[in-house]
N, C-alpha and C positions, 0 to 999 in steps of 0.2 A: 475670500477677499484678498490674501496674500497676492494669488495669482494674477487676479482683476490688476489688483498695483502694478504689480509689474510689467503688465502688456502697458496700461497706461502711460505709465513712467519712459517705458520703451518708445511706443508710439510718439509721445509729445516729442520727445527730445529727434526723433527723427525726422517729424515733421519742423521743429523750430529749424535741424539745419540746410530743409529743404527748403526754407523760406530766407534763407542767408543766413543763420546763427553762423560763426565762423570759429566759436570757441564756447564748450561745453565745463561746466563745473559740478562736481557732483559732492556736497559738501556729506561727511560722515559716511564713506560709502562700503564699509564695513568689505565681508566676500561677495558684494556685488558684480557681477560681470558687464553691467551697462557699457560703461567705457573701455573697457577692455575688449567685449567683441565690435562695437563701435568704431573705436580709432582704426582697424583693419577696412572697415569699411568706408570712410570717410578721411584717407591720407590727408586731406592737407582741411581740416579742422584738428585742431587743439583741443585734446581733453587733458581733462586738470582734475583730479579725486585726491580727496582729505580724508583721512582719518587720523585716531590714536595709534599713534608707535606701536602699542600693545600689538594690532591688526594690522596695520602697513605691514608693516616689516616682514611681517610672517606673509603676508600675501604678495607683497616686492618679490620675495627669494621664490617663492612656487610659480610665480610668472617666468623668470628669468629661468629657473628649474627645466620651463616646461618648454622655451623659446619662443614662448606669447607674445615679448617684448614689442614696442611699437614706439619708433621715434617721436612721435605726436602724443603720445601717453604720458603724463607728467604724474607721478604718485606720489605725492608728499605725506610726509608721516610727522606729525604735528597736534601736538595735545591743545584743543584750542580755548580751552580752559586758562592756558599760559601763554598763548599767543594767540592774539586777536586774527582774526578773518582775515579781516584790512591790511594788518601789516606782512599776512602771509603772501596775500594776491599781490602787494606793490614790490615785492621781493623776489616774488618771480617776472623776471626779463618778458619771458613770450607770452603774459596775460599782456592785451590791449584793453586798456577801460574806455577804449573811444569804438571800440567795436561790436556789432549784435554776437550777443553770449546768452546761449541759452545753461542756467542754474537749476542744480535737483536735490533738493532737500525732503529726503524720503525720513519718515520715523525719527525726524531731528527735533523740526518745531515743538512740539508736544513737552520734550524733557528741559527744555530753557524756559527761563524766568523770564513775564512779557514783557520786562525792557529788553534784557539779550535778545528776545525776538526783532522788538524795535531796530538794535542796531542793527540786526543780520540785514533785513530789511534796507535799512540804509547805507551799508556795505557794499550790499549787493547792486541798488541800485547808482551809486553813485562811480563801481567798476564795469558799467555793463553800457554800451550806447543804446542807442535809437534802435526800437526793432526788438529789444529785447525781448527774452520770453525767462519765467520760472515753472515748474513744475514741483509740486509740495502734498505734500501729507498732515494735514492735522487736526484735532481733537477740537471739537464743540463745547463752550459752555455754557451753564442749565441757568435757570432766570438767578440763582443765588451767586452767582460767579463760578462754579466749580465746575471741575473737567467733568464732565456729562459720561459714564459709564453704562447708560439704559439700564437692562435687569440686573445686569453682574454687579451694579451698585458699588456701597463703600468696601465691599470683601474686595472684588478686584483693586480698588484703588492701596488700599493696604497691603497686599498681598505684592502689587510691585512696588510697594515703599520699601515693603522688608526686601525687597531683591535688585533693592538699587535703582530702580527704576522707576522713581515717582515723577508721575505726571506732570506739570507746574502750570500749564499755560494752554490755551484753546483758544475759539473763534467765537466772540460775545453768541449769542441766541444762534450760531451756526450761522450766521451772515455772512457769507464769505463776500461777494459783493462788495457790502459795506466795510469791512475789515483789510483786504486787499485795496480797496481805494484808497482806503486811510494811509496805506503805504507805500502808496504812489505807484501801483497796477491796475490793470480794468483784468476783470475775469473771464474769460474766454465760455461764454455759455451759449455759442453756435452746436456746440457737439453734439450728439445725442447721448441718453443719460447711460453711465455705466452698464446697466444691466441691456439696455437697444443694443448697445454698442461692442461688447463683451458677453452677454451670454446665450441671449437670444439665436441669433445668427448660428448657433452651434446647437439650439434646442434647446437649450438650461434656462428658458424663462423662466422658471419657477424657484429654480435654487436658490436656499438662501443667500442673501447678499448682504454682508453684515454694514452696520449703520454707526457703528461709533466712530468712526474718519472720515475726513475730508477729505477726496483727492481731487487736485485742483491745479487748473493751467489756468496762466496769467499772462497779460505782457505790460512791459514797461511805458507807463504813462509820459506822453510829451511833457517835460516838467512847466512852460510856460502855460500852455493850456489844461494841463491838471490842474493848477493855481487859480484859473479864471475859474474853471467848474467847483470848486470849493467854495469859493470868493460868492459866486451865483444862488448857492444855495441856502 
């Protein structure tokens, strides 16, 4: 499933800036290389990745180390636990909020509380223009409200409590649909499904495909006629 992601994650954001995205944010992007081999390929878009100091830092100096370096590469290291999303992007000069930005929040949703989800959501959208796209990863939850684990059940879910790493938030009954609408995107469900689209074509129909994540492209709703189809309904 790991792999799946990442061709995904890769794919969308290539296609958002073949369709005009002109600045790329990859929030939590740990030793990611998305942006990294990216900005080489797309000079004059803007990418922008976040992480904790802890992993910036250390991945800043093995860039620079390795002469990866890329002027359009912007790597901030910022605990966003003590500084807001919002106040990071209005602080940086070469984010434009009036322009198509495509956003990638891989393995981030899941571990925030569903207000912090709310505001990322509303961060994102209100720094990103017309045209926008996101790209996200997240957890499903079961008719009781809880992060939906399948067989691996309450063991898994304890097992990353004790490792720091508890779950907190997901997608009601897995509606993504209905849950990206809620925050002002329509979900891109033109594609064909991950397994058409990723394993097939290579023979691996049958591999398993794991099922406890979301992975999901969106783009940013017209906020005047969002409002009307809300209103309609």
């Amino acid at each position: 499933m790991l792999a799946v992601r990442k061709r995904f994650m890769d794919e969308e954001v290539r296609t958002a800036i073949e369709r005009g995205a002109c600045q790329v944010l990859m929030v939590g992007a740990g030793f990611d290389t998305l942006c990294l081999r990216l900005a080489k390929e797309y000079p004059d878009v803007l990418f922008v990745e976040t992480d904790h100091p802890a992993t910036s830092v250390a991945k800043q100096r093995a860039v620079e180390e390795m002469g990866e370096s890329s002027p359009n590469l912007q790597m901030i290291a910022v605990d966003l636990g003590q500084v807001s999303l919002a106040d990071t992007l209005d602080g940086l000069p070469e984010w434009d909020a009036g322009l198509p930005s495509v956003t990638v929040a891989e393995g981030v949703l899941p571990y925030l509380h569903p207000g912090e989800v709310d505001r990322f959501f509303a961060i994102i959208h209100e720094r990103s223009g017309p045209g926008s796209r996101i790209v996200i990863s997240h957890t499903r939850l079961d008719e009781n409200g809880e992060v939906w684990m399948g067989d691996l059940g309450s063991t898994a879910s304890e097992f990353l409590k004790r490792r720091g790493e508890e779950l907190r938030s997901g997608i009601p009954d897995g509606n993504a649909r209905a849950f990206l609408k809620e925050h002002g995107y329509r979900l891109d469900e033109s594609a064909p499904s991950l397994r058409e689209r990723f394993l097939v074509p290579y023979g691996w129909g049958d591999a398993p495909l794991g099922d406890l994540e979301l992975i999901l492209a969106a783009d940013r709703a017209d906020a005047g006629k969002y409002k009307e189809e809300l209103l309609s309904e």
